[in-house]
KOLRO-790455 format. One record per residue (C-alpha): residue in three letters; z, x, y. Coordinates in pm, whole numbers, plus 50000, padded with zeros to 5 digits. Layout:
# KOLRO-790455
alaZXY
...
# end
This chain:
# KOLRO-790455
unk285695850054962
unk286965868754624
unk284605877054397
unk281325871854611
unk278815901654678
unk278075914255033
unk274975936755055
unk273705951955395
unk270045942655367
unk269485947755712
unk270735986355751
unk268625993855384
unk265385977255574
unk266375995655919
unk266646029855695
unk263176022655482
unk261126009555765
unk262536024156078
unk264036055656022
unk261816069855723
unk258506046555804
unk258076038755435
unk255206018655481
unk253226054855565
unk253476062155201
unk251446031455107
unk248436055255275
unk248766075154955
unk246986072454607
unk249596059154383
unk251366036554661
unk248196014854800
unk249255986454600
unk252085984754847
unk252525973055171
unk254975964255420
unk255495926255356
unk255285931654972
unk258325957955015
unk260265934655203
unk259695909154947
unk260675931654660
unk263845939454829
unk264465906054908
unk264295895854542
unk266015923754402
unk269245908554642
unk268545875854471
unk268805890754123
unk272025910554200
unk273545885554338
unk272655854654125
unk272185870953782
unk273585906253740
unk276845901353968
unk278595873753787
unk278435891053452
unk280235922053616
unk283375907153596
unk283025889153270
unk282375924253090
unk285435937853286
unk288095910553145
unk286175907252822
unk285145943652739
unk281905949452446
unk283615947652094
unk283005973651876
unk283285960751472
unk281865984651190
unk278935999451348
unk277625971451650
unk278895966651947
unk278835930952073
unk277975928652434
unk279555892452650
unk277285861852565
unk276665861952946
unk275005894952948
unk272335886052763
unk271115857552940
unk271135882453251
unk269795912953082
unk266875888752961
unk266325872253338
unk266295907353447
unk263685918353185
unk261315890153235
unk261625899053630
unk259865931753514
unk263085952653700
unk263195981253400
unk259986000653489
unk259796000153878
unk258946039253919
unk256926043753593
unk252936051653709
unk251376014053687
unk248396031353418
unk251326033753191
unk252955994253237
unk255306003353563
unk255045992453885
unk254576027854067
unk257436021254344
unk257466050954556
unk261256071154507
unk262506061054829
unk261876023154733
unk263396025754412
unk266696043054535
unk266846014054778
unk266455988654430
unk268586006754225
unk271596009154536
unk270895964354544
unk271915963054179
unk274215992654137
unk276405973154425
unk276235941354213
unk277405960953876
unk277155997253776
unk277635989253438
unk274755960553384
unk272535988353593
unk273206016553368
unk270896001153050
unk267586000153272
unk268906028853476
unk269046047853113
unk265806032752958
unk263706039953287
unk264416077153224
unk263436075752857
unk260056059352970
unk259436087853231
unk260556110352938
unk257976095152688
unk255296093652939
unk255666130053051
unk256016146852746
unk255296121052453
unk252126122352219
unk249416090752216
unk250856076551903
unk254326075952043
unk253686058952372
unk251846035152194
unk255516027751991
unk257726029952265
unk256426022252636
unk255405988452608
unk258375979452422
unk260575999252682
unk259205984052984
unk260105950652877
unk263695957052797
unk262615952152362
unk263705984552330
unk266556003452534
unk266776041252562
unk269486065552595
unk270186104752635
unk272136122452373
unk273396156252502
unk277446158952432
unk278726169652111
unk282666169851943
unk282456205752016
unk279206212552298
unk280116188052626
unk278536204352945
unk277706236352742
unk274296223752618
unk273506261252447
unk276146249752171
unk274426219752020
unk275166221451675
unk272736190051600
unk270146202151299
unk266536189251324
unk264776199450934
unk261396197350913
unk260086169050678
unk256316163850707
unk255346145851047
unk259126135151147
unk262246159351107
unk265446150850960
unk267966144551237
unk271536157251096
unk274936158551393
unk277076142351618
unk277046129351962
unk279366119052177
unk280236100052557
unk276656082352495
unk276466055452772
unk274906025552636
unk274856042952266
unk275396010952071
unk274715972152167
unk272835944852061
unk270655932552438
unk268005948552259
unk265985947951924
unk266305986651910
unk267736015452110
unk265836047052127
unk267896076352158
unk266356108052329
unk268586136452162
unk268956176452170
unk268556193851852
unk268196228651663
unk265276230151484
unk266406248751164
unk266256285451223
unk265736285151563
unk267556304651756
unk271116306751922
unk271426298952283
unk269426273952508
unk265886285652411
unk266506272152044
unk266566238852183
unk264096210152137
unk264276174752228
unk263646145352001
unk262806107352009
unk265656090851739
unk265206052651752
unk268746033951598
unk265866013751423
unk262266031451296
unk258946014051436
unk255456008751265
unk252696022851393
unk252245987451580
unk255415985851774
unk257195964651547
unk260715975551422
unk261115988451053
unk264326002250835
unk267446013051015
unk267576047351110
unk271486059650994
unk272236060151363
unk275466050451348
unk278136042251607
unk281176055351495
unk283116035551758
unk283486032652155
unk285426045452413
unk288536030552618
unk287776034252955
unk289386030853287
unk286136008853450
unk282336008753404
unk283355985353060
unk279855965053125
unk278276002052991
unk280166010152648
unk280566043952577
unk279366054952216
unk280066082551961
unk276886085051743
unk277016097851392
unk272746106951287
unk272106107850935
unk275616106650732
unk274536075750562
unk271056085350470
unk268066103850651
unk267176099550997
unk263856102351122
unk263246122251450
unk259686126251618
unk259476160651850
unk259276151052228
unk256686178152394
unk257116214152262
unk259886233552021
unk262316252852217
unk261386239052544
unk263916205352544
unk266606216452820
unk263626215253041
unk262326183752932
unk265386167652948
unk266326180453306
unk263416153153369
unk265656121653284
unk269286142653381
unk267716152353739
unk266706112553783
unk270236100253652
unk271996124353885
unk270186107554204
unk271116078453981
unk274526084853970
unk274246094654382
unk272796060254414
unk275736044954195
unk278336058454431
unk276736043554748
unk275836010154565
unk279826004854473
unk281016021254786
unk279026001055021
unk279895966954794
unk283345977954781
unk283525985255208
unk281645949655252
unk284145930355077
unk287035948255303
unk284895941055586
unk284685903955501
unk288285905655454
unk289445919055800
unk287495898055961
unk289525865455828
unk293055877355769
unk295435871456074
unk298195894756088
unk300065911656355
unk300045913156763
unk297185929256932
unk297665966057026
unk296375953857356
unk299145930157442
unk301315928057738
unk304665918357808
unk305025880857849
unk301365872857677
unk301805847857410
unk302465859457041
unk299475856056886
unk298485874956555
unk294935887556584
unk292575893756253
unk293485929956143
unk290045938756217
unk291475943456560
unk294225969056436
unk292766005756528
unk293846018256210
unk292035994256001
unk288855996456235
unk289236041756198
unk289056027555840
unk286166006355873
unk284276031956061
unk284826059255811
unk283946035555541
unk280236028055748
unk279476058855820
unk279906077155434
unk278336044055350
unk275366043555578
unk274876085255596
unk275106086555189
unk272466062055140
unk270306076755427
unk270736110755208
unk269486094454896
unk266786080955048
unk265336108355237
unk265636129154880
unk263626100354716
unk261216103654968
unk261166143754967
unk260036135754577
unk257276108354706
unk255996135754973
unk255966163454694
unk253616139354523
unk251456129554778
unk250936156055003
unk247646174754941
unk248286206154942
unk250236228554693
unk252116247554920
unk253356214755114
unk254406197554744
unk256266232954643
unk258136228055019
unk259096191354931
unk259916196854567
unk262096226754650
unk264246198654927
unk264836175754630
unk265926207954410
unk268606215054634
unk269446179154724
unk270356169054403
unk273526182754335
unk274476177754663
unk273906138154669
unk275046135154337
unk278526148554428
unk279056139554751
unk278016106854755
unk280096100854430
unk283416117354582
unk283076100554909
unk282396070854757
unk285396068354550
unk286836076554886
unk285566047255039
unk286526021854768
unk290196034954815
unk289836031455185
unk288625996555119
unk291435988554890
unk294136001355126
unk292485983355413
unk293095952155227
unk297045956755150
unk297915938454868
unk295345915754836
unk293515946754779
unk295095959454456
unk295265923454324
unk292215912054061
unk291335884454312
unk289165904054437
unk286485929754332
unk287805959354543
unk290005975054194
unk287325968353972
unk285005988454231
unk287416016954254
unk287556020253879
unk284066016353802
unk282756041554057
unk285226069453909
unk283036078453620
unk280336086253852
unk281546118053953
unk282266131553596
unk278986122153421
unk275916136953437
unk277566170153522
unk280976167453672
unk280686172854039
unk281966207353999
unk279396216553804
unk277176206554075
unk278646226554320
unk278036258554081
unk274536248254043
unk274186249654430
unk276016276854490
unk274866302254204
unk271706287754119
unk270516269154455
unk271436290954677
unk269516320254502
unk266286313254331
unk263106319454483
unk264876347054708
unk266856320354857
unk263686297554993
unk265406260954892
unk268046265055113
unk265966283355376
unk263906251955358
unk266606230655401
unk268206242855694
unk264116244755824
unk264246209155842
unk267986200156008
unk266806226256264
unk263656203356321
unk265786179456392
unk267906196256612
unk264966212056782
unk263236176956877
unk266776159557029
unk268856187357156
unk268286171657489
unk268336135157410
unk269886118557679
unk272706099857505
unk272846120157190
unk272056156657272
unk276006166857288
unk276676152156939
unk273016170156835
unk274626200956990
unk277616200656774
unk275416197456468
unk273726228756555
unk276726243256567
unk277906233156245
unk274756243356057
unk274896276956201
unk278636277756056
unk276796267555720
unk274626289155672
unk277286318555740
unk279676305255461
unk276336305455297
unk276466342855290
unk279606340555083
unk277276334054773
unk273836349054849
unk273546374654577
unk277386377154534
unk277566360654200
unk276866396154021
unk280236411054173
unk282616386654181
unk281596356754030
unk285666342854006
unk286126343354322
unk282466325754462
unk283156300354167
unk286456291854306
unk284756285854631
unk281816262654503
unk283336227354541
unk284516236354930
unk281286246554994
unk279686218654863
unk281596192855056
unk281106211155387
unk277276209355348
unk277686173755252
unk279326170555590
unk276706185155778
unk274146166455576
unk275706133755630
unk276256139056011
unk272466146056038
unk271726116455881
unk273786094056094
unk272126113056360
unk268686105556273
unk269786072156243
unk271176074156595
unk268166091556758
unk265946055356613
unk268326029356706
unk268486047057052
unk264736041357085
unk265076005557010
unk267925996857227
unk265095999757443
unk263275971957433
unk264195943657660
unk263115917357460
unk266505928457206
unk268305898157066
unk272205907557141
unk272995907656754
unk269875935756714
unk271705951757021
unk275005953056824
unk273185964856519
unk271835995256677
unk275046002856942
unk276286006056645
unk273996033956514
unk275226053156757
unk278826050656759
unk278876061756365
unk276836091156457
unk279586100856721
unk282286096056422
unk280816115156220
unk280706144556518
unk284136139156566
unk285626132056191
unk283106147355953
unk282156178556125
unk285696195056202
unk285976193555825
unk283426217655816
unk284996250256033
unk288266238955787
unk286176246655478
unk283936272655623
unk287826290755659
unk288156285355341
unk285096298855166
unk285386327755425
unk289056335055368
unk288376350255023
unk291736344954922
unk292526351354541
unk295466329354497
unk293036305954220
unk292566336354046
unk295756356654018
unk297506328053894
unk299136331953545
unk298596301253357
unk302676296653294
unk302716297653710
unk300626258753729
# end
């Protein structure tokens, strides 16, 4: 069993077809090209290419980490033959419009894809997971003659892409970029630093195009001086083909404690000689533009947690199942001493159940925000997209950071559920663990998210995202309050929104007068609507697998399936939602003790 992938096709088909009816999207312009059986085909193949191609390099790059040697970064020989299988299997462009060279997979089909390969390797994942946002960039924003350079090349894994944002001296404080763009004809001269640049410097591809945030000489201080800029490490004629080098130079890489298959760059642009940038949309408008590709790698990054989480609680799974160790809890005096699998060990199966249900209500949470985005797309009219688009607003910080914190959860769960064997490198468990830490610091550590819910969020639009929100758990609520079987666990949800949206009311236009003290409560408040998030999804999930247990024609593994719907619905009731009056104390306590600490008191 070490080292062999376990993914849970039949929960992500149950969540897509059953649960959020994905095939009702293919009634849409833009989706028609899909149906049912061609969905269940892609997902079938993208299993086959996680587990056959990408998940035997992720251990390679792991125990034989990327060299970096005076400027290039060497990637294993094995990842190339798998970054090339994966290229030619036309995986890179899956939600890029198909008039542009993608495939035009709906949102909620994609996150499904993207959890497949993020389980297999988070590292492998993060170079198409990276260039897909520079082709949505380029697409959105880029002129004729430069997505005639770039998007062909792109969507065939020639070219890779990046996003530049951190400086030496300017990491989640974007309105310090110190990076100079000068004017120079059509092109400007690209003069700075960057830094933590994931997939900066490698050589899978002919080129890397680097999508960077600049200062456009005397423009001025602050975010609205800000533009964005295409900065390829190589230039390109007019005809695609690659010209000089660029004096994008990596300066070296970054020791890390996991995701090694992804090396970390620091960039240096134009020391050795000028470097050519093209302008990407308008001057002074690139934190907006680039709030495009971060927005998609922060449901990226959500996706990233559940992929490793759920890879990481299949293996432990697997595991329980086959090691024998100790007497059943369930044995009576005089029965013969037989040791039992520790599946059978309640503490191990409280383990296994927590690990199912983050796993299972996570990656219904991505999903349903993917296919918020699809329905702010398709529906036809504007106020409907403005109500769907506003869910995915708020949802985005949230999935980002809980499903990255819980996930890290789970891989240590899955690790101490396995003992020994679970720390060991035989297995994939550590590696897991280590890998999936970074996913809760990049892209905006997750307490960063948690002030952009709470402070921004919570408030815009006279607080309509979150009035939206809550809109549709109370649908939910309102439709199954009396469900035979599930209505008391409904019940309990209801009452743990209704404690939500009162800690709400600790930051609703509080910010103003004491912004220490809401700040200091962001992160708590975060987590507890994560909870309540998490247990509706596990409810939905419930509420369909009910429905189906009624059909007497169930096989007894279906029957087992969907029992066990149910059962992590009720765990979450009982586990996740008591969390929730704990933090709601907490927000609602106000106490200062964060605050009046002297720094010589930590």
């Amino acid at each position: 069993m070490p080292n062999h992938l376990f993914i849970d096709l039949k929960d992500i088909r149950f969540a897509l077809f059953d649960i959020f009816k994905i095939c009702d999207l293919t009634k849409h312009e833009g989706f028609q090209h899909l149906d049912g059986n061609q969905i269940d085909d892609i997902l079938n193949q993208a299993e086959r290419m996680a587990r056959e191609v990408i998940f035997p390099v992720d251990q390679i790059a792991d125990q034989s980490p990327p060299e970096y040697r005076d400027g290039k970064v060497t990637m294993p020989k094995a990842y190339h033959s798998a970054f090339n299988k994966y290229c030619e299997g036309g995986w890179i462009p899956i939600t890029l419009a198909r008039k542009a060279g993608g495939h035009g997979f709906s949102e909620s089909l994609a996150t499904a894809v993207k959890e497949i390969f993020n389980s297999a390797s988070g590292g492998f994942y993060a170079f198409s997971s990276l260039t897909l946002g520079v082709l949505n960039l380029i697409e959105a924003f880029g002129s004729e003659q430069m997505k005639k350079n770039y998007l062909a090349n792109l969507a065939k894994g020639k070219f890779t892409g990046t996003m530049c944002l951190s400086e030496p001296e300017a990491g989640s404080f974007l309105a310090d970029t110190r990076t100079i763009a000068k004017r120079d004809g059509d092109h400007f001269k690209i003069s700075g630093k960057k830094v933590f640049i994931g997939a900066g410097e490698h050589d899978l591809s002919e080129n890397i195009v680097h999508c960077i945030l600049a200062r456009i000489e005397g423009a001025p201080e602050g975010y609205k001086g800000i533009s964005l800029f295409v900065v390829p490490k190589y230039r390109v004629n007019e005809d695609g083909t690659i010209a000089s080098f660029n004096n994008a130079f990596c300066e070296g890489t970054e020791r890390k404690m996991g995701h090694e298959g992804a090396p970390t760059a620091r960039l240096h642009f134009g020391d050795g000689g000028d470097c050519h940038g093209w302008l990407l949309g308008e001057e002074g408008q690139g934190l907006s533009q680039i709030f495009q590709m971060m927005n998609e790698l922060r449901l990226g990054t959500a996706i990233q947690g559940v992929g490793q989480a759920a890879a990481a609680y299949q293996t432990s799974l697997s595991y329980t199942k086959q090691r024998v160790q100790g007497l059943s809890y369930s044995g009576k005096m005089g029965d013969p001493a037989v040791q039992v699998p520790i599946i059978n060990h309640p503490d191990i199966r409280r383990n296994l159940l927590f690990m199912k249900a983050i796993v299972e209500g996570c990656r219904r949470l991505n999903i349903q925000t993917g296919f918020y985005i699809d329905l702010s797309k398709t529906s036809q009219n504007e106020k409907e997209r403005q109500y769907y688009h506003d869910l995915a607003e708020i949802l985005t910080p949230i999935c980002k950071a809980y499903a990255t914190d819980m996930g890290f959860r789970v891989t240590e769960t899955a690790l101490q559920s396995m003992g020994g064997y679970g720390y060991v490198k035989d297995y994939h468990v550590e590696q897991y663990l280590r890998d999936i830490k970074v996913a809760s610091i990049y892209e905006g550590t997750n307490g960063i998210q948690a002030i952009d819910l709470t402070r921004r969020k919570l408030n815009i639009h006279e607080g309509r995202l979150f009035k939206n929100l809550c809109q549709e758990i109370k649908h939910f609520i309102d439709q199954n309050l009396q469900h035979p079987v599930l209505g008391a666990s409904i019940g309990e949800l209801k009452r743990a929104k209704e404690v939500m949206v009162e800690a709400s009311g600790s930051f609703s236009g509080k910010f103003k007068e004491d912004p220490g003290l809401c700040l200091s409560a962001a992160k708590p408040f975060l987590d507890l609507t994560g909870h309540v998030l998490c247990t509706w999804m596990l409810l939905k999930s419930a509420v369909v697998a009910n429905s189906l247990l009624e059909n007497p024609q169930i096989s007894e593994k279906d029957r087992i399936f969907y029992a066990g719907k149910i059962l992590s619905g009720r765990f979450a009731v009982s586990n996740l939602l008591p969390q929730v009056d704990a933090l709601a104390k907490t927000i609602t306590a106000k106490d200062r003790s964060i605050l009046d600490m002297e720094e010589d008191g930590f």
